[in-house]
VOBA-1610 file (N, C-alpha, C; in pm, whole numbers, padded with zeros to 5 digits, always signed):
BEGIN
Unk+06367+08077+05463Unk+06418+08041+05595Unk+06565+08000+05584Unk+06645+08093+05672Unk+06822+08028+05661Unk+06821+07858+05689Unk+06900+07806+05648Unk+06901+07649+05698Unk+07035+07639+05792Unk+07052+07564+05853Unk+07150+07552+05915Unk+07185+07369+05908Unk+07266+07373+05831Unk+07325+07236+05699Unk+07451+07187+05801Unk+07432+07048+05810Unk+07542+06925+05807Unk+07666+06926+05703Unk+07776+06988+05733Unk+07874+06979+05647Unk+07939+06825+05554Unk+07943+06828+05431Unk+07966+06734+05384Unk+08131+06708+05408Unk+08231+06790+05394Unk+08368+06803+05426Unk+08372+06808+05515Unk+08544+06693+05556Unk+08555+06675+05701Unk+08601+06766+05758Unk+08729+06850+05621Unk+08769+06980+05646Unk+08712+07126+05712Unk+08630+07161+05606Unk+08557+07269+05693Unk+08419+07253+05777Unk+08446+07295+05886Unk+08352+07286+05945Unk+08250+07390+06037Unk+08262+07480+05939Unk+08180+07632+05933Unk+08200+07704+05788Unk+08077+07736+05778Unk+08076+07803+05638Unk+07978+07877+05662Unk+07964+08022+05620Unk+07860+08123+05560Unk+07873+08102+05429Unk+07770+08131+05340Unk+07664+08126+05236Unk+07617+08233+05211Unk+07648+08377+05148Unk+07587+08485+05119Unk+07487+08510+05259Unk+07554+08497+05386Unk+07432+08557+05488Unk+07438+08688+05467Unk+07329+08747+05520Unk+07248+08878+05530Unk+07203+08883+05661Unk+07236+08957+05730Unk+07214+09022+05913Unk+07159+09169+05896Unk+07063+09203+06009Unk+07053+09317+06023Unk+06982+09351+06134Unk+06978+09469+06208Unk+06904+09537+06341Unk+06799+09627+06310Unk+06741+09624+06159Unk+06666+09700+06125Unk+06727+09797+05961Unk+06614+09857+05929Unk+06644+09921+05787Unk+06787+09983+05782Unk+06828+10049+05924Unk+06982+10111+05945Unk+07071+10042+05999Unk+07050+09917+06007Unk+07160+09875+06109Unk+07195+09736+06041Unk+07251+09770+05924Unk+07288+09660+05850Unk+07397+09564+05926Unk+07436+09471+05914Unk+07539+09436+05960Unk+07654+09393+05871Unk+07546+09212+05763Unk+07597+09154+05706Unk+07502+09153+05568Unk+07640+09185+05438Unk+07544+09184+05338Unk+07577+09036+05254Unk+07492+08938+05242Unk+07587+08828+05170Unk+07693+08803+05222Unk+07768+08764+05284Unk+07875+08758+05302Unk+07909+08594+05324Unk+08019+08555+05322Unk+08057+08434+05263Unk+08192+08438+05313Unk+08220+08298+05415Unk+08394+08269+05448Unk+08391+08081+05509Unk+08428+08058+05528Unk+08465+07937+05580Unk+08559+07934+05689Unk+08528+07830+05761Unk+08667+07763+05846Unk+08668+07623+05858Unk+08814+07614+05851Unk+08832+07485+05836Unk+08891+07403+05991Unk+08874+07286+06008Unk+08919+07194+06135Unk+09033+07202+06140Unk+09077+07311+06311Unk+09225+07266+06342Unk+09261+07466+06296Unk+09168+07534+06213Unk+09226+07643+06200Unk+09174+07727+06351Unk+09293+07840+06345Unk+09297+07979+06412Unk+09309+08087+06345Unk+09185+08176+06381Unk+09180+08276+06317Unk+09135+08409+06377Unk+09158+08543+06384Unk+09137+08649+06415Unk+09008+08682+06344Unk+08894+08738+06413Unk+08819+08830+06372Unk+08782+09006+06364Unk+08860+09047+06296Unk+08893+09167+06260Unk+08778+09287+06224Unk+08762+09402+06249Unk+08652+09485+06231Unk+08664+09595+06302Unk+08638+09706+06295Unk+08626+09817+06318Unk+08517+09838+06430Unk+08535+09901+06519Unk+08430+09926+06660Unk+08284+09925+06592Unk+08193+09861+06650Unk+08050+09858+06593Unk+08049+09772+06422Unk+08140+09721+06376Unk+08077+09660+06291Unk+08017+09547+06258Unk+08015+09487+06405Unk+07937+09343+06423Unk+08017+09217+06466Unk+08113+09256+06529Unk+08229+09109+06492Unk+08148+08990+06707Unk+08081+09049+06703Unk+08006+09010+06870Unk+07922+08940+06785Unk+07825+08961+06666Unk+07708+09023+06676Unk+07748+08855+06528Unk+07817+08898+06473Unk+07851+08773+06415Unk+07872+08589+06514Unk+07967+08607+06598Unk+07951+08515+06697Unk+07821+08423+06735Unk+07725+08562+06783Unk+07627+08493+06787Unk+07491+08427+06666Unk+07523+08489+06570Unk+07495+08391+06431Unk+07566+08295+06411Unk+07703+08216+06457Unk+07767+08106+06461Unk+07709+08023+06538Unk+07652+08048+06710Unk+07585+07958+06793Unk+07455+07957+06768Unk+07381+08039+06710Unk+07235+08045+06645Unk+07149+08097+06704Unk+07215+08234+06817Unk+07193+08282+06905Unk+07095+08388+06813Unk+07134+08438+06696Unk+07045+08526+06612Unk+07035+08418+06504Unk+06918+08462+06437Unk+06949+08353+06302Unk+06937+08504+06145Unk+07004+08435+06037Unk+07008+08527+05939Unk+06912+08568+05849Unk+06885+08704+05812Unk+06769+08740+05757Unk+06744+08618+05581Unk+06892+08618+05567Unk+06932+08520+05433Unk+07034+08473+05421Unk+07052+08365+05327Unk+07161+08294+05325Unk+07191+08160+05416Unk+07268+08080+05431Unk+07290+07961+05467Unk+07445+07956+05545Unk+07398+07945+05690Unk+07488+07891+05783Unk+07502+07765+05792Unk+07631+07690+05769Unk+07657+07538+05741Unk+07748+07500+05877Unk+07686+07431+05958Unk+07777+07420+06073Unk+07747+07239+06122Unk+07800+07142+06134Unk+07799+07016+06187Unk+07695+07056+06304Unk+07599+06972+06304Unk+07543+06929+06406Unk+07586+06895+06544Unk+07698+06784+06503Unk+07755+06761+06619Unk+07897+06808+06666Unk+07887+06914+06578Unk+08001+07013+06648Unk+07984+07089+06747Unk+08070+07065+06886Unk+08014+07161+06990Unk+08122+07309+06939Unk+07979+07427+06973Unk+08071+07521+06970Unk+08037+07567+07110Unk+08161+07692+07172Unk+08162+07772+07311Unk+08260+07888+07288Unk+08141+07990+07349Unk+08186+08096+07362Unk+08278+08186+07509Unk+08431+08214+07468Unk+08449+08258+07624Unk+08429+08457+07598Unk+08331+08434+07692Unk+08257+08589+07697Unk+08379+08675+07769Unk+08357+08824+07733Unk+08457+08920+07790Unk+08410+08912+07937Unk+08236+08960+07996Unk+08214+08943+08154Unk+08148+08823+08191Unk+08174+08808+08334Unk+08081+08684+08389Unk+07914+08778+08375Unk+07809+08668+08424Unk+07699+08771+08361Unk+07618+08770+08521Unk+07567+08913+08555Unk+07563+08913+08677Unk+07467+08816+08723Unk+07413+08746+08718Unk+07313+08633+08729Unk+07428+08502+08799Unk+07539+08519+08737Unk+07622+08411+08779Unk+07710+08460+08946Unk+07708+08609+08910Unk+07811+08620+09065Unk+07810+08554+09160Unk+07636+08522+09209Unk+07669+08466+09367Unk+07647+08337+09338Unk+07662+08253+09229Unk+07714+08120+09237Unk+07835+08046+09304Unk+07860+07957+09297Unk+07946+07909+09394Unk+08033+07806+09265Unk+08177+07823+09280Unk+08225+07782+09138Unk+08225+07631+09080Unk+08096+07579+09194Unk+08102+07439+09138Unk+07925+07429+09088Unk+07845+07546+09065Unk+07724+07574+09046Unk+07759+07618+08867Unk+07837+07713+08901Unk+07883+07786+08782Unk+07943+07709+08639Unk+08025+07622+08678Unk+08071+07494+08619Unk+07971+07451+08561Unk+07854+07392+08641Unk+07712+07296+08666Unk+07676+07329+08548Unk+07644+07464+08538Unk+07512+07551+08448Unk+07604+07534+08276Unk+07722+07533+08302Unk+07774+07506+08156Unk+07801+07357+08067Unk+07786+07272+08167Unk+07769+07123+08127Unk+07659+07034+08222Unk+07533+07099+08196Unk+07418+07011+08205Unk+07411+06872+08190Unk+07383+06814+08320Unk+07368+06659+08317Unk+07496+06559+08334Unk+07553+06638+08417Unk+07716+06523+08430Unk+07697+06511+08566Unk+07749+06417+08609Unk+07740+06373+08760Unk+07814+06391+08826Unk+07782+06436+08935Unk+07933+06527+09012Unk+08028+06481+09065Unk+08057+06378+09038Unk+08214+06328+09028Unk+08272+06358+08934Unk+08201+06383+08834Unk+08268+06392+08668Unk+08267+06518+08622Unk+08180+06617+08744Unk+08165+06725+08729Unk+08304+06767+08732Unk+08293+06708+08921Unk+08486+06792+08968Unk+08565+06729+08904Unk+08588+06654+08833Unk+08695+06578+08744Unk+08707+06677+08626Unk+08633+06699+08571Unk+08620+06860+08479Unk+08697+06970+08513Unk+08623+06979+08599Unk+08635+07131+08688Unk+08800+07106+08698Unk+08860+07016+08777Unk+08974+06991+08819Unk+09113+07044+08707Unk+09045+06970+08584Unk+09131+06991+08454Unk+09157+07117+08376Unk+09018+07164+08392Unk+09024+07313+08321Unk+09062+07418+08414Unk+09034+07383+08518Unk+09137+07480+08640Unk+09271+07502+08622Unk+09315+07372+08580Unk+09478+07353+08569Unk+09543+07449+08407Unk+09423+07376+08351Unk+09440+07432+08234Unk+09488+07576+08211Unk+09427+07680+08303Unk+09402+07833+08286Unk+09475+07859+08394Unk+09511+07742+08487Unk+09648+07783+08636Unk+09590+07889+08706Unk+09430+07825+08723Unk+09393+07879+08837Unk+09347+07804+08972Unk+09386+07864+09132Unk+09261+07791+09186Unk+09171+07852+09243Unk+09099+07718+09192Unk+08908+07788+09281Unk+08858+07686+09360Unk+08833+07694+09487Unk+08760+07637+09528Unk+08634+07608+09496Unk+08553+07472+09492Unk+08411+07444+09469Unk+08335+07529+09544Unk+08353+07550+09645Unk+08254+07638+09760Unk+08263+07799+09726Unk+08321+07840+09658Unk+08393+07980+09667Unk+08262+08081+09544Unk+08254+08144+09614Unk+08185+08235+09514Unk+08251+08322+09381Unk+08165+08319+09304Unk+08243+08349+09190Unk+08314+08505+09198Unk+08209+08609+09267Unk+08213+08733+09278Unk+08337+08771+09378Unk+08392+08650+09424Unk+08477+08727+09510Unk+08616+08695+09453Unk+08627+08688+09337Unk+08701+08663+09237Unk+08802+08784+09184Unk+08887+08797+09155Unk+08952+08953+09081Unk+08908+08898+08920Unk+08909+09081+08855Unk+08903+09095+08765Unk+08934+08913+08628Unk+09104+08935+08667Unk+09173+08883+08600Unk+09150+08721+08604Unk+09112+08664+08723Unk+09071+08539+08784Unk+08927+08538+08714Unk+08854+08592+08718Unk+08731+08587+08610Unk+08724+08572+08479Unk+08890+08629+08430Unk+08863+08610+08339Unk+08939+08442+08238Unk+08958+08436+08384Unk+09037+08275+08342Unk+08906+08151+08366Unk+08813+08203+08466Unk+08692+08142+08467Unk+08610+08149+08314Unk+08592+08266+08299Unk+08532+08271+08166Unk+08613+08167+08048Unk+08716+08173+08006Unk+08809+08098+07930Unk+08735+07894+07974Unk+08757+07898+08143Unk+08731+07733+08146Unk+08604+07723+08130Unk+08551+07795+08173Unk+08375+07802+08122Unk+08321+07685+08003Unk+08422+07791+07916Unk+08428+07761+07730Unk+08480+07607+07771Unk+08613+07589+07801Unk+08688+07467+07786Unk+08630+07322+07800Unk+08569+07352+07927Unk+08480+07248+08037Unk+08391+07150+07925Unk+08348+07269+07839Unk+08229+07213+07736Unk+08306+07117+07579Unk+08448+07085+07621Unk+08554+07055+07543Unk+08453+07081+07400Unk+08506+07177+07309Unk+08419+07257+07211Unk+08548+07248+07132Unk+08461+07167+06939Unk+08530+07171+06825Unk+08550+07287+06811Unk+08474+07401+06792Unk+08535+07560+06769Unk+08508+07605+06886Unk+08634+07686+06933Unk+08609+07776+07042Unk+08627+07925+07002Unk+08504+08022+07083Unk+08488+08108+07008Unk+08531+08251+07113Unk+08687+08329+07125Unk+08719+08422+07199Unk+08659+08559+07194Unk+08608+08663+07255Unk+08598+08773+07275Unk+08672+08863+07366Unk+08759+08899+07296Unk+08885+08981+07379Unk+08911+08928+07496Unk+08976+08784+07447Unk+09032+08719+07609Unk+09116+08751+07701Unk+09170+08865+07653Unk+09330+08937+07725Unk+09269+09043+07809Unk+09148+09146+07810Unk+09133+09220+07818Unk+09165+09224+08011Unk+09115+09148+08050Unk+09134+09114+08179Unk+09250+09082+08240Unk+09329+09035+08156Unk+09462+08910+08218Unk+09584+09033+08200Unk+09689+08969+08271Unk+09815+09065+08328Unk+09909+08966+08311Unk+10019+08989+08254Unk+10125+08937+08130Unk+10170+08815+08155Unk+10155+08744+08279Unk+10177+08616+08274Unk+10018+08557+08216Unk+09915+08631+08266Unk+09798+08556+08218Unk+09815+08567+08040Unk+09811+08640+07991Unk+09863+08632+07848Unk+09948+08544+07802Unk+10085+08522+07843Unk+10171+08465+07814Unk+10092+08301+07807Unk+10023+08286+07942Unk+09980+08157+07957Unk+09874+08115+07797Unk+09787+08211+07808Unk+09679+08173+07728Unk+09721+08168+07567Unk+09815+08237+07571Unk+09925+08250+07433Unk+09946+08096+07387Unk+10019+08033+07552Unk+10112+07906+07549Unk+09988+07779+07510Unk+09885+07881+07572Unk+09798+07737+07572Unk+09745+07744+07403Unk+09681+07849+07394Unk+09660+07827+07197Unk+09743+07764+07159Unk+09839+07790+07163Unk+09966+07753+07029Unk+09924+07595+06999Unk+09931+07496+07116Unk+09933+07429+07152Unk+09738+07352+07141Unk+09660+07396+07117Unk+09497+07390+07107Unk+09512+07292+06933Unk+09428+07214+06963Unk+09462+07169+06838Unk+09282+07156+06799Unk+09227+07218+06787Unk+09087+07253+06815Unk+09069+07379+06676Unk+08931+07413+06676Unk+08936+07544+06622Unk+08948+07691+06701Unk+08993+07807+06636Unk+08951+07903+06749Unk+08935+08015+06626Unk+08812+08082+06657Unk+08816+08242+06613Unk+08788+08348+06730Unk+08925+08432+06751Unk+08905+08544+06839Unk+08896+08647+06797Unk+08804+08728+06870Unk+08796+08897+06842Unk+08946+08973+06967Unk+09005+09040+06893Unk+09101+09072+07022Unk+09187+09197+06921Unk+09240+09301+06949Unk+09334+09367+06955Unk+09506+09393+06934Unk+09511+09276+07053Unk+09662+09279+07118Unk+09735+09199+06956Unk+09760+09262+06885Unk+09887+09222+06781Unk+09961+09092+06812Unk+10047+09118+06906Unk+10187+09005+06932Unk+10126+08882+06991Unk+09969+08895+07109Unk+09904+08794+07074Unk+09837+08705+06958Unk+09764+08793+06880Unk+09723+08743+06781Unk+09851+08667+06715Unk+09916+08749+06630Unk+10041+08724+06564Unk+10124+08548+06629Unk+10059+08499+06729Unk+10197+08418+06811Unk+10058+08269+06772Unk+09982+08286+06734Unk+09891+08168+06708Unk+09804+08119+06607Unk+09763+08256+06525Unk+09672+08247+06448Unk+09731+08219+06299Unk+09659+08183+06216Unk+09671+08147+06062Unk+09612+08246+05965Unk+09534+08315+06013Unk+09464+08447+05915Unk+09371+08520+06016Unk+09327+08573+05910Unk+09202+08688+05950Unk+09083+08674+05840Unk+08963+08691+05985Unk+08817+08709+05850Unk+08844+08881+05910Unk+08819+08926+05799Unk+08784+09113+05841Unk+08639+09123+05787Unk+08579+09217+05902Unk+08448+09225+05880Unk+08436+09406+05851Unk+08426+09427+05694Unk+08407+09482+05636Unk+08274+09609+05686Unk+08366+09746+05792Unk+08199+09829+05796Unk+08127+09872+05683Unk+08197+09894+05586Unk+08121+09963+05482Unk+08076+09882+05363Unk+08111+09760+05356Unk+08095+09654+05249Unk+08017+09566+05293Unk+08005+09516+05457Unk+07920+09435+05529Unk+07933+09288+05434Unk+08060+09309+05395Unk+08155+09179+05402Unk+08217+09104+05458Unk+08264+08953+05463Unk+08376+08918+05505Unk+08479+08920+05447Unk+08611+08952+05501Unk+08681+08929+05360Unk+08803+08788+05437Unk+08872+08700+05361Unk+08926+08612+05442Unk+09104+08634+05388Unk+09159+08634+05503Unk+09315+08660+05418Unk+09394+08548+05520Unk+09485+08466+05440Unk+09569+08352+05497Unk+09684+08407+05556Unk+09773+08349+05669Unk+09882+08395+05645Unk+09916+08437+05760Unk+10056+08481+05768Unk+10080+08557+05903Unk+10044+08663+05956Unk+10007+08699+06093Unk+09920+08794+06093Unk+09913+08909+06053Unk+10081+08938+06153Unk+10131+09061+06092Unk+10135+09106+05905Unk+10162+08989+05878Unk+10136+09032+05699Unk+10014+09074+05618Unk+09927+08992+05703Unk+09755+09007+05666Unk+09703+09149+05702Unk+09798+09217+05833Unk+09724+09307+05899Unk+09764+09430+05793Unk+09921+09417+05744Unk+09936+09498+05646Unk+09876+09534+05495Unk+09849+09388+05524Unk+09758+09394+05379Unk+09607+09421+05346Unk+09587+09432+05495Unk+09409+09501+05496Unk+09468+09644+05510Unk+09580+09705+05573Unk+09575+09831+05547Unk+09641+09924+05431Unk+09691+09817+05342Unk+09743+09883+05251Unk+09614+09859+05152Unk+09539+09746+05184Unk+09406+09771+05059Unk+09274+09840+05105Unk+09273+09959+05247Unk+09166+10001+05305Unk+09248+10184+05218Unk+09367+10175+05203Unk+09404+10319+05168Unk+09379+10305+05044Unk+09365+10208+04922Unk+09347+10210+04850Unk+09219+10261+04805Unk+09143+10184+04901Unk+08979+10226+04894Unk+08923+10365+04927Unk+09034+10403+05055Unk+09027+10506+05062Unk+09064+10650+04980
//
């Protein structure tokens, strides 16, 4: 049975342990694989289309658990995930319902006192009464972002947060990382984002169903997974 262990270091506060993932005899994901993060880091999660970097995430919240190996995560570390869509179950909520469902048990003064902050946070407004669905794209996807926030979370965990947002929304969410003094691992694309916040990369290895962990600036790291993928190649 995987355990899921109380970190003894104040430093890291996520660790894999030779996990092992899979969707069946073909659908390996993770073989052993082994990385850490430490409190206060930012990091890119790197991988090739389909090689699990979603699918990992949710072995961090314990959303899947691992066929083997040992996920080490604080107990009382909150983690939150900001998802790429709202999930249609949420549309015809009303954005002070929506809020509700992500911090269970606060009293609604303290609700909108929340709500109030992480609005500001992402420089959006929403009305409490307002339905979520009648929202644009890009405004959803700043909901999704406070979603995460609301739940003020030691690691926060991105899935292509840009994909939605239009260059001031970027710029913003850029301004606001830099500035996060929290953990973050994002899955994302956009280079000059990544590059403007992060400290390394885990690359999730399709054919090794590894992690591999590289420090550093991004742009340097990114060169250096592709100058050691031609090698392999």
């Amino acid at each position: 049975q995987p355990i899921y262990d109380t970190i003894i270091s104040l430093e890291t506060i996520l660790k894999f342990t030779q996990v092992s993932f899979d969707f069946g005899r073909d659908k390996n994901i993770l073989d052993e694989a082994s990385f850490s993060v430490r409190r206060g880091m930012k990091v890119a999660l790197m991988g090739q289309n389909g090689a699990g970097k979603s699918t990992l995430f949710k072995l961090i919240v314990g959303a899947y658990a691992p066929a083997s190996g040992t996920i080490s995560l604080d107990k009382k570390l909150v983690v939150a995930t900001a998802h790429q869509v709202i999930s249609p179950a949420d549309m015809d909520k009303t954005v002070e319902d929506y809020f509700g469902g992500h911090v269970g048990g606060v009293p609604t003064h303290e609700l909108h006192k929340r709500i109030s902050v992480v609005l500001q946070q992402v420089e959006l407004k929403a009305p409490l009464e307002k339905q979520i669905r009648s929202f644009s794209g890009g405004q959803q996807a700043r909901l999704l972002l406070s979603a995460a926030l609301i739940q003020n979370p030691d690691l926060l965990l991105l899935d292509e947060p840009t994909n939605n947002l239009d260059h001031q929304g970027i710029d913003h969410l850029t301004d606001f990382l830099m500035s996060y003094e929290k953990s973050v691992i994002v899955i994302s694309h956009d280079a000059e984002f990544l590059n403007a916040f992060t400290h390394g990369v885990l690359y999730l290895d399709v054919f090794t169903r590894k992690v591999e962990q590289y420090v550093g600036d991004y742009f340097d790291v990114v060169a250096e997974i592709a100058l050691r993928m031609e090698k392999e190649n």
